[in-house]
N, C-alpha and C positions, 0 to 999 in steps of 0.2 A: 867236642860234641856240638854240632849244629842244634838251634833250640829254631829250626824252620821245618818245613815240611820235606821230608824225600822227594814225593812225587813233580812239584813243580819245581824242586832241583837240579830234577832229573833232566826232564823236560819243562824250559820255559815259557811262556808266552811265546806262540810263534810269530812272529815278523808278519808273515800274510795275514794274521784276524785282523780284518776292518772295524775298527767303530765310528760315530762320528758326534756331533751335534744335535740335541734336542728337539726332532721336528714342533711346527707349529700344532699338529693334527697330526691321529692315527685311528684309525677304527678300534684297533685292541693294542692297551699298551700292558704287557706284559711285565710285571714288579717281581725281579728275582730272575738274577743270569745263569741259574744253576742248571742242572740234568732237565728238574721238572722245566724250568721256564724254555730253554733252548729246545727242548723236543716240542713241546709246546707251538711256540712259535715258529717251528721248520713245519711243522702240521699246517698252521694258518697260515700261512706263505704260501707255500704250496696249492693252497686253494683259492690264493688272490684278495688275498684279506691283507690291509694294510696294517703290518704290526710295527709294534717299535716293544723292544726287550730295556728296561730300566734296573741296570745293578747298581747296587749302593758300592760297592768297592772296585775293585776291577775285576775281571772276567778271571775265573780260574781262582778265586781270594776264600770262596766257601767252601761250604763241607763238601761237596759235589766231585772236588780236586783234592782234596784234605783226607776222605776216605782210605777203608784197605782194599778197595778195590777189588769187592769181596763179592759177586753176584750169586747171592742164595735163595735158594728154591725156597716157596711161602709165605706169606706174612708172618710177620710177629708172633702173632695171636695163634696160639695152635689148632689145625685145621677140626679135631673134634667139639672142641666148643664153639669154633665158629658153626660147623654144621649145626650143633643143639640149640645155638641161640638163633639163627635166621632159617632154619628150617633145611631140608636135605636140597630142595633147588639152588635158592641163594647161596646158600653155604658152599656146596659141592662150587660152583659158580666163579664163586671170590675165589678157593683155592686153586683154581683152572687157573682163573686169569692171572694170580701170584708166580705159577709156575712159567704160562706164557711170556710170562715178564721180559726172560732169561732169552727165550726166541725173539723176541722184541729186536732185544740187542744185538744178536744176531745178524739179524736181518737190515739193521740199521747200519751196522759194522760194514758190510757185503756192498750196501745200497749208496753209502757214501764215502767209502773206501777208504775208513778212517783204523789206521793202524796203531792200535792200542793194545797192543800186546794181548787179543783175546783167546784166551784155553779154555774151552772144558772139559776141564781136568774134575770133577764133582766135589766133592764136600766128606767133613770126616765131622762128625758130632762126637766128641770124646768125655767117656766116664772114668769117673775115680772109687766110686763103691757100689756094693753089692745090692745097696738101692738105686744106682745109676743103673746096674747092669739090668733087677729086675722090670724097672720103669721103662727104659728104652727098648729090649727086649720084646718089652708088650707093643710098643708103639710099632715097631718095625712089625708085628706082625697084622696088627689092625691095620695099618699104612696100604701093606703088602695086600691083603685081604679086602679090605673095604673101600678103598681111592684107586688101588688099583700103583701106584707108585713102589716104582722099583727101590727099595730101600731094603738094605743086608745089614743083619747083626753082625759081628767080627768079635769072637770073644779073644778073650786074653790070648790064650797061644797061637793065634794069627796075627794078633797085634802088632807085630814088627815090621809088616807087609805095609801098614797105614803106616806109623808114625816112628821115628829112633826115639823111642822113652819107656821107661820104668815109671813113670808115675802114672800112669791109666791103665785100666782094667778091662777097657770094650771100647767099641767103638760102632756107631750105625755109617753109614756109609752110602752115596747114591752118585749118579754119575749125570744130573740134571744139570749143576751147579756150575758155576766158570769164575775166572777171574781175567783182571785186566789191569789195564796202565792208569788209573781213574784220572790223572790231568793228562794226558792222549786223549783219551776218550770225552772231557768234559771242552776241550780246545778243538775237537774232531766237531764235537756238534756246534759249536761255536761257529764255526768258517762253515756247515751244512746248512745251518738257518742263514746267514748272511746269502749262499749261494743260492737259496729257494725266495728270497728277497726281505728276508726281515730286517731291520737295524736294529743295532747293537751303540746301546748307550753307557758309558759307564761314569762313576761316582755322580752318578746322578741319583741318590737316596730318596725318595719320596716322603716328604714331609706333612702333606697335605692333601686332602680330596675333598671336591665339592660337586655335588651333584646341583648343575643346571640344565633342567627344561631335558633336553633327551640324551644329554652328555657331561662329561666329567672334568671339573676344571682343576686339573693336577699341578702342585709344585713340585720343584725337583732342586737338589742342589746344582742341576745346571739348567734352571728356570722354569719356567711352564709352558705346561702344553695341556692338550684338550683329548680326549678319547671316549667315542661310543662304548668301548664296555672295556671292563678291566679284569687282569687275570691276578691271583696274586700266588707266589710260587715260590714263598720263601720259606716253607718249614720250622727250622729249628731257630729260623733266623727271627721271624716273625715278630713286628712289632706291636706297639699298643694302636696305631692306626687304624687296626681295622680290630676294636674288643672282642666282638663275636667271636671271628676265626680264631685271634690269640685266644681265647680260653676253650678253644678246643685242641690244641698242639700244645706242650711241653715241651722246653729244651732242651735237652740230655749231653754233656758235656763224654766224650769222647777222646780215649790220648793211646797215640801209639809210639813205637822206636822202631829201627831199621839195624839191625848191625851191620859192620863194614862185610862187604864180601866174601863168602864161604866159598873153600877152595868145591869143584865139581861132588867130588865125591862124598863130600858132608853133606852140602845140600840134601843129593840123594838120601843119606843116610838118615837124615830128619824129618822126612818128609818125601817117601819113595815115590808117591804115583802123583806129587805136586797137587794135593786137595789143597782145599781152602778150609778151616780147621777153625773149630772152636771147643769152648771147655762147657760142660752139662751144669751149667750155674746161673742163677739170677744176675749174680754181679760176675758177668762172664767174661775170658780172655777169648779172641781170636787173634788165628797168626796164620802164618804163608810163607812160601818163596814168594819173593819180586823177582820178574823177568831178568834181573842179572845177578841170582843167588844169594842176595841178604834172606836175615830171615824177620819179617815185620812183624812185631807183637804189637796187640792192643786192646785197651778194656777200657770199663768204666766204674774207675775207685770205688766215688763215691757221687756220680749220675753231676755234679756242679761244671757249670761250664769257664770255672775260672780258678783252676787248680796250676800252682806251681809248678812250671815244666820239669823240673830238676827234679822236684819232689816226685812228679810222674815218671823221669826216665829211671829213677832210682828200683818205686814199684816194680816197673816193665822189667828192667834187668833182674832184679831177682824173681820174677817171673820166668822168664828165659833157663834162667839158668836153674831153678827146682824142677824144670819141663826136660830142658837139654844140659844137662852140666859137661858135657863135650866141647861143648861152645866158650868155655869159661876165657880164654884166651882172645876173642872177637869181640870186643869194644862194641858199642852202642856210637852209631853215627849221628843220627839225627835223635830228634824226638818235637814231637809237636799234636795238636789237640786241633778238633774240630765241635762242632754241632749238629745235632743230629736233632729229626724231630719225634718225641711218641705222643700218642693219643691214649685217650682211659682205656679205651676197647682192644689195643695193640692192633688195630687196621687203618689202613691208609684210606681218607675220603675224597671225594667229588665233592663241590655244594655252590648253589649259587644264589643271590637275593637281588636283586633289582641291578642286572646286567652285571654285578661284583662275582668272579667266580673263582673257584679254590682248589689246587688241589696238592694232599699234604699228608705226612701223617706218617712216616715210613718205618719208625722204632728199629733202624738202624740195617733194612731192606734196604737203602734207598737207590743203590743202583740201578737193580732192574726194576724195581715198582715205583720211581722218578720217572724213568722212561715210558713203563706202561703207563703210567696215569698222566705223564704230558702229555702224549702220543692221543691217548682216551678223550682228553677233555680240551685240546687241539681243536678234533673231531666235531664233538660236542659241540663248541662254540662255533665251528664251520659247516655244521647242520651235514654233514658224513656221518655222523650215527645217533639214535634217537635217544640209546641210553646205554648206561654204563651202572656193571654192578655196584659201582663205588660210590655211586651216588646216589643208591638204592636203600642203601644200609645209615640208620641216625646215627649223627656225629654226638657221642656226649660230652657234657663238660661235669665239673662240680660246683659248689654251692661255694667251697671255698678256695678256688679258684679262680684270681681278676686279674691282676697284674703278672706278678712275681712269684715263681713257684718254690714258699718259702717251704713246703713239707720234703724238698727234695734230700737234704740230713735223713731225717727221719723213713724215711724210704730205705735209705742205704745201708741203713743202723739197719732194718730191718729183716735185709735180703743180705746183709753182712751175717747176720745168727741163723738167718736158716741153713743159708751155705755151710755154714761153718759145722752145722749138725745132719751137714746131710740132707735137710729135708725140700 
C-alpha cells in the first residue's frame, strides 16, 4: 500500500506547466496555487492584470489535487437555514450560485479543453435509519417544492438501482452533481492561467507582508517582491500571517483509500449509475468509482489534520467493506490525507481590507465552489463585477479561536455520539 495520493499518481505533473522565478513587481500576487488561486488568476490575466500566483510547495502538493474529486451541488451549510438566516433574496442567491458552481466547471472544462475525466453522473446522499429515511424524505420534498431542485427520494426496494449494499435504507438522489480527475483538472488550470498570462511560482511560501505607501513589500522563500494588492487563497492551508482570515477558516483534516482495480462488472454492481456518494452523518464517508474502476472511500475520523495514515487506511478499509463486503478480496492501494477548509457558518466567503482579499471557506465543497469563488473574486478584483453574494454575507469567527484549533477532539467526540444514536 502506497501511503501517497492516487490521483497525482495517476497523473503527474505534466512536463508542459511553466513556472519560473520571482518577479520584482506584480499588480496582484496571488498566495495559494490551488483551484481557488489558479481560477482566480486565469480571471485577472485575462483581463490584463499583471498577476503572479505564489504556492508554498509545488503545484498540485494541496488539497485542490488531494481531493475525491467529488463536485456537489450546495454549500455545506443547508440551504434552509441559510434562507432563514439571510432572508429569502440572499439565501435563495447563495444557493443558486453553490449550484452554478458545478456549471462553472463545466464550462471551464469546454473553454480550456482540460481533460479531467468530467461526468455528470449526480450524487447519491445515503441513509441508514428510519430517522435518516424520515428527515431526508422531508427534505427531498421541501427541496422539490420550495428551490425548485430536482431531488428523488429512492426507498429501500429501489435501492439496488443506486448502490450494491445492504447496509442503507434510502437514499435522495439528483443528477446536478459530477465528478472528475481532481490533479487533471487542478494541473488543467494550471497550464490555463499561465496560457491567459499569469506566472506560476513555486516553493515560494510567503513569510512576510508589509504594507508601504500604496504597495505591499512581500518575502517569499524564493525572495521578495512587491505587489499593489494581494489575494490570499489558501483555505485549509491558511497561516497565522494574515490572523483575521485564519480565525475565520478552520482546518479539517480529511483521508481517503483507493482499492486496486474492480474487474467492469463490480464496479457496475457497486455503484450502477457512477454517483458520487456519501453517508447521512456528521462524521461522514464519501466514496466513488475513479475513472479506471477503483473504488475511493474517504471520511473524516476525527476532523485533525495529522492522523496516522495506516491508522486511516485501516478505518477506510473496514469502512469498505461493512458498505461492500463483495470487495473483501481487493486490497487498498493507496491511502493518503488532505486539508480541507470549514467556516463557523458552513459557507464559503468573499472579503477584503485595505487591497488584502480573500476568498475561502469551502467545508469540503471545494471543487466547484474554489472555482466559483476564484472565478467571482478574479472578477471583483478586475472590476468585471461589482459584487458577489459571497461577500455580502458576515464571515464569523469565535472568542476562542486564534491560533490553533484545539476544540477540534472535542467536536468529534461530539458528532462521534450523535452519529452513533442516530440523531
Amino acid at each position: 500500500m502506497k501511503t501517497s495520493c492516487f490521483w497525482t499518481d495517476d497523473y503527474p505533473r505534466p512536463s508542459t506547466l511553466t513556472t519560473g522565478d520571482l518577479p520584482k513587481r506584480a499588480d496582484v500576487l496571488v498566495i495559494g496555487g490551488g483551484i481557488t488561486g489558479l481560477t482566480a488568476a486565469r480571471r485577472l490575466a485575462r483581463a490584463g492584470i499583471d498577476t503572479v500566483v505564489a504556492e508554498a510547495q509545488s503545484f498540485g502538493e494541496g488539497a485542490s489535487a488531494l481531493n475525491g474529486g467529488m463536485a456537489i451541488y450546495g454549500p455545506k451549510a443547508p440551504p434552509e437555514i441559510v434562507i432563514k438566516r439571510f432572508g429569502d433574496r440572499l439565501g435563495r442567491e447563495l444557493w443558486t450560485a453553490s449550484n452554478a458552481a458545478i456549471d462553472r466547471i463545466e464550462q471551464t472544462v469546454e473553454e480550456e479543453a482540460i481533460s479531467c475525466d468530467f461526468v455528470r453522473s449526480g450524487s447519491a446522499e445515503l441513509g441508514f435509519t428510519r430517522r435518516d429515511d424520515r428527515v431526508l424524505a422531508a427534505y427531498a420534498r421541501w427541496a422539490a417544492s420550495d428551490l425548485e431542485f430536482p431531488i428523488e427520494y429512492v426507498p429501500s426496494e429501489r435501492l439496488g438501482e443506486i448502490v450494491g449494499s445492504k447496509r442503507f435504507s434510502m437514499a435522495l438522489i439528483e443528477n446536478v452533481s459530477a465528478g472528475l480527475h481532481p490533479a487533471k483538472y487542478t494541473f488543467g488550470l494550471a497550464e490555463a492561467a499561465v496560457r491567459a498570462g499569469a506566472r506560476l511560482v513555486e516553493h515560494a511560501e510567503v513569510t512576510a507582508v508589509e504594507k508601504q505607501g500604496g504597495h505591499f513589500a512581500v518575502k517569499t522563500g524564493r525572495g521578495g517582491t512587491e505587489a499593489g494588492r494581494i489575494l490570499v487563497a489558501t483555505n485549509g492551508y491558511t497561516g497565522t500571517l494574515f490572523p483575521e482570515i485564519r480565525r475565520g477558516v478552520v482546518p479539517i483534516g480529511s483521508y481517503s483509500v483507493v482499492t486496486e482495480p474492480l474487474p467492469a462488472a463490480l464496479a457496475e454492481e457497486i455503484l450502477p449509475e457512477n454517483r458520487m456518494a456519501w453517508t447521512a452523518r456528521r462524521l461522514l464517508n464519501y466514496f466513488r468509482r475513479t475513472p479506471d474502476d477503483r473504488l475511493l472511500m474517504g471520511g473524516r475520523r476525527n476532523l485533525q489534520t495529522d492522523l496516522d495514515p495506516a491508522e486511516s487506511a485501516r478505518e477506510l478499509r473496514g469502512r469498505i467493506l461493512e458498505f461492500f463486503p463483495q470487495l473483501g478480496s481487493y486490497p487498498v492501494s493507496h491511502v493518503w490525507g488532505g486539508t480541507l477548509g470549514a467556516t463557523f457558518d458552513l459557507l464559503p466567503h468573499i472579503g477584503q481590507r485595505e487591497n488584502v482579499w480573500y476568498a475561502m471557506g469551502y467545508g469540503g465543497h471545494g471543487v466547484p465552489l474554489a472555482t466559483y469563488l476564484g472565478n467571482e473574486v478574479g472578477m471583483l478584483m478586475a472590476g468585471e463585477i461589482e459584487r458577489s453574494p459571497f461577500a455580502e454575507i458576515p464571515h464569523p469567527t469565535r472568542w476562542f479561536y486564534r491560533t490553533s484549533p484545539w476544540f477540534l477532539p472535542l467536536v468529534a467526540a461530539a458528532y462521534r455520539t450523535l452519529d452513533r444514536f442516530g440523531r
